[in-house]
C-alpha atoms as one frame of an Amber mdcrd trajectory, in Angstrom:
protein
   0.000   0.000   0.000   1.416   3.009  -1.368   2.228   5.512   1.690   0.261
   8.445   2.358   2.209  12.138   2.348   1.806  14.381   4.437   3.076  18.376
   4.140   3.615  20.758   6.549   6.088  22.909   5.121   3.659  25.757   3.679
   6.024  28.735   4.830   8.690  27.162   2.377   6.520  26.578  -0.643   2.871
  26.436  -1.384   1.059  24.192  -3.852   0.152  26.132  -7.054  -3.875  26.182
  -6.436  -5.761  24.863  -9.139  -6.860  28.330  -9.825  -3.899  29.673 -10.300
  -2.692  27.079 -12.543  -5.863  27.457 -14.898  -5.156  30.894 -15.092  -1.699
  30.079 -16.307  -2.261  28.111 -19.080  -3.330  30.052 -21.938  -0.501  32.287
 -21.649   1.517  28.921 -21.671   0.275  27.867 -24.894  -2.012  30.575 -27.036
  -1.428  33.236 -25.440   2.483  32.961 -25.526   3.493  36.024 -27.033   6.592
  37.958 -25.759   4.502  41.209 -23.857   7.047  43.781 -25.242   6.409  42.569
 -28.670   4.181  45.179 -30.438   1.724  42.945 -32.970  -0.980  41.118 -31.282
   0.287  38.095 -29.906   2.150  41.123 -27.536  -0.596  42.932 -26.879  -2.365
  40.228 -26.258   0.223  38.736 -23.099   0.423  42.698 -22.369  -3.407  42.462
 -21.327  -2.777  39.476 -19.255   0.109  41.535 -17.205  -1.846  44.897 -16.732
  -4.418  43.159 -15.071  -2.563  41.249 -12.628  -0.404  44.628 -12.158  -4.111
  46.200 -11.432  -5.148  42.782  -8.993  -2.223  43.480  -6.903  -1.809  46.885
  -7.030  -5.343  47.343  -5.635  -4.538  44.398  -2.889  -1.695  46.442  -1.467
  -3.746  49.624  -2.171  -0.988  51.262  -4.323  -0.843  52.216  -7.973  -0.520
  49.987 -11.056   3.203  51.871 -12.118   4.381  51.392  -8.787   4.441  47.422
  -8.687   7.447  46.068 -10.132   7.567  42.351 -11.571  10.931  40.221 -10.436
  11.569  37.070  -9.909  11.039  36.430  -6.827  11.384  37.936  -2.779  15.024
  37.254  -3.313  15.491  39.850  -5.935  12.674  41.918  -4.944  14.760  42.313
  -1.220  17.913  42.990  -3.323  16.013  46.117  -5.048  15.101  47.065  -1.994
  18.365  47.391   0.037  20.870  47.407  -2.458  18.896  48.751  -5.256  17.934
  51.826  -2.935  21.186  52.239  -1.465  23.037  51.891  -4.671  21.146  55.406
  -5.866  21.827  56.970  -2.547  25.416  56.222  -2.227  25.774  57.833  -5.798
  22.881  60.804  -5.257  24.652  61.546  -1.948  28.343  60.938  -2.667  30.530
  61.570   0.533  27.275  61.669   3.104  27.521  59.620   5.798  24.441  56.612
   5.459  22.735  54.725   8.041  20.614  51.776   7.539  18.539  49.607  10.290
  17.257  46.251   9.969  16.410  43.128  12.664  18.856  40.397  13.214  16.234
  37.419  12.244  16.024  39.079   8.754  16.218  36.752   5.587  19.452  36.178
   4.037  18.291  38.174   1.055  18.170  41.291   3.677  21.022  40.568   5.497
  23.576  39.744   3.238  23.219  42.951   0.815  23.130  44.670   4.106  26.619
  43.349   5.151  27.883  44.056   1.642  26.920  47.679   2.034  29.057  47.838
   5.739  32.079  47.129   3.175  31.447  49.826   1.065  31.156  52.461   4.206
  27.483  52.292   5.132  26.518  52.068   8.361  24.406  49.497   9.956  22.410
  48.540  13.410  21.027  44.728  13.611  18.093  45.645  15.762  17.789  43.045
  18.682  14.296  40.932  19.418  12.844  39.742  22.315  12.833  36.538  23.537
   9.432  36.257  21.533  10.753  36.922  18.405   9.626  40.333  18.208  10.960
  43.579  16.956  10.308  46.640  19.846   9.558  50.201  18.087  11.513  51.562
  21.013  14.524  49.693  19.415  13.689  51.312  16.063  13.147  54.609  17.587
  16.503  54.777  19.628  18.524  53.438  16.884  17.515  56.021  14.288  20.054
  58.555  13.487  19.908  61.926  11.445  22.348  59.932   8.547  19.975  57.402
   8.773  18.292  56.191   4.878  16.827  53.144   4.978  14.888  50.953   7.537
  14.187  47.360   6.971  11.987  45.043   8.938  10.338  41.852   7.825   6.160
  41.627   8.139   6.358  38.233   9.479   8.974  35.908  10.497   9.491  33.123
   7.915  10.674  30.840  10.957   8.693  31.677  13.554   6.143  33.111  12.305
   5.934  36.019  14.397   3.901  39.643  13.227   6.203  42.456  13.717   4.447
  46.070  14.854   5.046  47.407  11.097   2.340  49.775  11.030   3.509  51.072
  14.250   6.954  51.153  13.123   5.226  52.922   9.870   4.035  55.488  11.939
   7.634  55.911  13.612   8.562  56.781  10.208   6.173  59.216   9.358   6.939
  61.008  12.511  10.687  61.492  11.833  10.109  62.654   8.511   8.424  65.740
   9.739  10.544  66.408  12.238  13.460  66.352   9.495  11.770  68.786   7.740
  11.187  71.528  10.743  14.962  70.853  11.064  16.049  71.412   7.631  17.494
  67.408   7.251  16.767  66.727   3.459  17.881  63.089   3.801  15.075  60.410
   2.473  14.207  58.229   5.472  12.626  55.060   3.267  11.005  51.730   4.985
  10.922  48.562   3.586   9.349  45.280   4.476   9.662  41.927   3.360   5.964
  40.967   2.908   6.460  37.007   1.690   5.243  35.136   4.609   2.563  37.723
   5.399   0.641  38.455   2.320  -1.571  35.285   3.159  -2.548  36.695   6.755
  -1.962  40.021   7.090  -3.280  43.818   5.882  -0.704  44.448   3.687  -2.192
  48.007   1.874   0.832  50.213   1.976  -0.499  53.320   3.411  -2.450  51.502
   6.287   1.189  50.047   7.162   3.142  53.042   6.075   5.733  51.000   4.045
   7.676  52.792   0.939   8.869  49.331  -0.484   6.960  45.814   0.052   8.357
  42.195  -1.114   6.017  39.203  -2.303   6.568  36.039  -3.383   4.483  33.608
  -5.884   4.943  30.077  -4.449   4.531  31.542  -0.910   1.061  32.254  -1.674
  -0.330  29.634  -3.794   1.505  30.589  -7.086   4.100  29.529  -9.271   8.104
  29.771  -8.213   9.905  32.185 -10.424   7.979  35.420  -9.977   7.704  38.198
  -7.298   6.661  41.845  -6.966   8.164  44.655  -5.542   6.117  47.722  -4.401
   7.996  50.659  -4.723   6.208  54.259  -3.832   6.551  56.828  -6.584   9.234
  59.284  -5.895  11.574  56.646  -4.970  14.494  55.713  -7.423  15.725  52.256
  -7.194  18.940  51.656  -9.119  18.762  48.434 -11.413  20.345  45.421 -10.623
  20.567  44.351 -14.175  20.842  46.371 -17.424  19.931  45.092 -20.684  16.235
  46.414 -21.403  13.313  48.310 -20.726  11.183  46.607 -18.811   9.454  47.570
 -15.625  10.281  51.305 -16.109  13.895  50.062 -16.770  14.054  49.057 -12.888
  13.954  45.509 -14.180  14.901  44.213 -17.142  14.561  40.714 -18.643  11.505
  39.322 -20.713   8.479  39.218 -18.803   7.530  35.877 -17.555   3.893  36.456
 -18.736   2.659  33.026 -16.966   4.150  33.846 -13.731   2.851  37.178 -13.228
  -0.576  35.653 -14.682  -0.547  32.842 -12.171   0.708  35.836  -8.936  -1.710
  37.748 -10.265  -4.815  35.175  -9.477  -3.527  34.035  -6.791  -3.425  37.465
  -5.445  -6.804  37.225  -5.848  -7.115  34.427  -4.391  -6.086  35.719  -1.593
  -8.496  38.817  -1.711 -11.374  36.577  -1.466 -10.451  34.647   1.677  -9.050
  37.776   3.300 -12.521  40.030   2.482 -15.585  37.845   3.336 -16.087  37.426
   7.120 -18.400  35.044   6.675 -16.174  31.273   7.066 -18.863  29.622   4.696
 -16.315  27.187   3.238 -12.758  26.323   4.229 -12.476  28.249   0.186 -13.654
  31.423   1.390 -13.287  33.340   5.231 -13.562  30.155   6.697  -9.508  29.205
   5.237  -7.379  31.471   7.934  -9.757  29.831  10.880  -9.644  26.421   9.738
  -5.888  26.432   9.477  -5.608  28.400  13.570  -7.895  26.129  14.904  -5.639
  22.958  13.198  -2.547  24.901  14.579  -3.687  25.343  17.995  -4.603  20.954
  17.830  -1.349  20.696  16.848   0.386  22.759  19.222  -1.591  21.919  22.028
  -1.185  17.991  21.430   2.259  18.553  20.888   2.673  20.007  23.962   0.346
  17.256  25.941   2.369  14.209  24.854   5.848  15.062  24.546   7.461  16.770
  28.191  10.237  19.595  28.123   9.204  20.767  24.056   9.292  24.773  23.846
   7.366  26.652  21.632   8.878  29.253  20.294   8.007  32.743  19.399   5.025
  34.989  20.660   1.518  32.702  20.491  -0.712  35.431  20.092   1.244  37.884
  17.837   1.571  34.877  15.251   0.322  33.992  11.667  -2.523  31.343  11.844
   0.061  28.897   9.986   3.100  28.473  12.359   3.916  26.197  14.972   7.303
  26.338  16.078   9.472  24.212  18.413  12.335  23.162  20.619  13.191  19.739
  21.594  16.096  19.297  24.173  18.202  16.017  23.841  16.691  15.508  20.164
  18.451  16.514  16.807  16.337  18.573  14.272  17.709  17.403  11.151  17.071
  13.964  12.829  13.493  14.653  13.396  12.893  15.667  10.111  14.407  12.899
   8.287  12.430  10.568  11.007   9.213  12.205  10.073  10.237  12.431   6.606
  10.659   8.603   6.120   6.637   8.372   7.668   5.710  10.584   4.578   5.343
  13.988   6.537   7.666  16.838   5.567   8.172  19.750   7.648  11.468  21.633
   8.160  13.937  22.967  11.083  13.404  26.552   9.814  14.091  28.298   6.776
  14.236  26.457   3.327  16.997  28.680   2.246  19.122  27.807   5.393  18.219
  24.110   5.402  21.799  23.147   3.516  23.812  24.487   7.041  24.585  22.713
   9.992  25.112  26.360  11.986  21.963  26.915  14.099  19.143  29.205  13.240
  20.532  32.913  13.600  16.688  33.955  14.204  17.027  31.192  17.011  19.816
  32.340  18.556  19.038  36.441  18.427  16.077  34.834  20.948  18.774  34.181
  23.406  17.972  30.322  22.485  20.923  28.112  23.566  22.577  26.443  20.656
  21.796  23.037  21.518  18.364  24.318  22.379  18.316  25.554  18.834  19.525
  22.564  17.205  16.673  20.423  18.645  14.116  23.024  16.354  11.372  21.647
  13.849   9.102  24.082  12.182   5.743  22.953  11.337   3.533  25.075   8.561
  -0.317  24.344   8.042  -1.829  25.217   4.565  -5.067  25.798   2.812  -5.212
  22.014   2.186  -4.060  20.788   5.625  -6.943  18.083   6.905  -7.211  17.521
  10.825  -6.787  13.340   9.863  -3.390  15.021   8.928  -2.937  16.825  12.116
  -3.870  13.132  13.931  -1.707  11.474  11.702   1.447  13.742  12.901   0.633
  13.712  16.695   0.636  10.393  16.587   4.105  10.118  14.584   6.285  12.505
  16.784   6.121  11.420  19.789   7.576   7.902  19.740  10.203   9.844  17.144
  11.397  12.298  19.780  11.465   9.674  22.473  13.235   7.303  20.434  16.090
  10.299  19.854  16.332  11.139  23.201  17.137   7.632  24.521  19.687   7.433
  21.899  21.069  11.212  22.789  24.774  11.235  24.822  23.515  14.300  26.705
  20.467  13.069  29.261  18.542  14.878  31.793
């Protein structure tokens, strides 16, 4: 009897929805016309683009011009820190620069940012609590009169945690006008990366007060390959590849007409389970409550059969999806493969990490222990997640984690 799967690794990749995938198809096969080309089959693919430009620009609550198409949160996080600072450095030749962003960032954040410290920019890794969370009283303190460039993510992508963005947002706006009474032309721009939050979250730009906003296709029931980048009018981005004129020559490369087709709907997809509050199907409202309520079985049986487990991050301030925990005396890599060779997949944080042995740096900016933090297994519910699943797992990992720890040197 062939082996039933089971996966709970949503916050790594999604399932292209059926939707989504229907969508996609015509501009796969008839519809395949380059969308810069000028005769019909162009215009035609050109259609499809400006009207998942319009689908997402109205999501976010921002103009059509100002979404840019990439491909993916990768790049779009590039644009938005070294993009940004790129122009600035150039603009403002000689001018001191500050930036500030959180030490449980992405890679695609970090990195660039550490780049830039070689090139003479300044930078502040803001701390978190031991919840996971960014304090605006951090953001506040650290923000300087050189300072450019602020960016914090929406949502953890390990933890799952909701930073205060709109209250951050507000921070923002407040130190702008008090640059102006003092005469301090410096741009003060915020960025977040949006990926894991687009699903959950109100992500229209002016309610959070954000300048430049990441999303991701596959994060959100789309296809890999293709991301946006909102970027507020007035602000110049320099490009991170030359060659054409695409995306008001912030982007260039041939659009991948499918891929924005297939964000596009799924964007929508997401305004429809986001704007009804009626849960009338696990398709409509009724999606973000099914997947909680599985989330708090799971955490709650987790916690029931299995003593000493830590959950980590802040339970309340939390996307619906995450569970995330700690097992002392029990590898993580172990428990995955364990729980892998049962047919469920989860992961021991992020999927673009999951190649290191070092543990998690969002972890460890928690004040988590390193063995502590090498005993971690994140679990991530989706639209198609069934509670028979959620049995079927709580019955697995406890005999998995006991059968570790008996075999662990260190026993307490």
């Amino acid at each position: 009897m062939k082996q039933q799967k089971i996966y709970l690794d949503h916050s790594a990749t999604t399932p292209v929805d059926p939707q989504v995938l229907e969508a996609m198809l015509p501009y796969l096969k008839e519809n395949f016309g380059n969308a810069s080309s000028a005769h019909s089959f162009g215009q035609e693919a050109m259609k499809g683009v400006d009207q998942a430009r319009e689908t997402i620009a109205n999501f976010l609550g921002a103009k059509p011009k100002e979404i840019i198409f990439t491909s993916g949160a990768t790049e779009s996080n590039n644009l938005a820190t070294a993009g940004v600072m790129r122009f600035l450095q150039e603009k403002l030749a000689g001018q001191k620069l500050h930036v500030i962003t959180s030490a449980i960032e992405h890679p695609a954040i970090l990195e660039p940012i550490r780049k830039m410290e070689k090139e003479g920019v300044r930078a502040t890794f803001l701390p978190v609590s031991n919840k996971g969370l960014v304090e605006v009283a951090e953001v506040k303190k650290a923000i300087t009169p050189e300072t450019v460039l602020i960016s914090i993510m929406y949502v953890n992508n390990e933890i799952g945690t909701i930073q205060p963005i709109a209250e951050i947002g507000r921070l923002v706006k407040e130190i702008r006008a008090e640059r102006q009474k003092q005469g301090n032309k410096l741009p003060l721009i915020f960025h977040t990366d949006a990926v894991q939050a687009v699903n959950y979250c109100d992500c229209r730009v002016d309610e959070i007060g954000v300048d430049l906003m990441s999303i991701s296709g596959h994060k959100i029931y789309g296809p890999k390959g293709i991301g946006a980048l909102y970027v507020r009018e007035g602000i110049i981005i320099e490009p991170m590849q030359l060659g054409g004129h695409q995306e008001r020559g912030i982007r260039s490369g041939t659009l991948n007409t499918p891929g924005i087709i297939g964000l596009g709907k799924a964007i929508e997809l997401v305004i429809s389970h986001q704007s009804s509050a009626r849960p009338a199907s696990r398709s409509e409202a009724g999606v973000i409550s099914t997947i909680k309520n599985l989330r708090d079985k799971l955490i709650e049986g987790v916690l029931r059969a299995i003593p000493g487990v830590q959950v980590n991050g802040d339970l309340e301030k939390r996307v619906a999806s995450n569970a995330h925990f700690s097992f002392p005396n029990a590898e993580g890599e172990s428990i995955l493969l364990m729980l892998d060779l049962e047919g469920i997949a989860v992961s021991t944080g992020s999927a673009c990490a999951s190649g290191s042995l070092s543990p998690s740096h969002v972890l460890l900016a928690m004040g988590i222990p390193d063995e502590i933090a090498h005993g971690s297994l994140r679990v991530t519910l989706g639209r198609y997640t069934t509670e028979k699943e959620i049995d079927k797992f709580l019955e697995v990992l406890p005999p998995i984690i006991n059968k570790l720890r008996q075999m662990s040197p260190i026993k307490k």
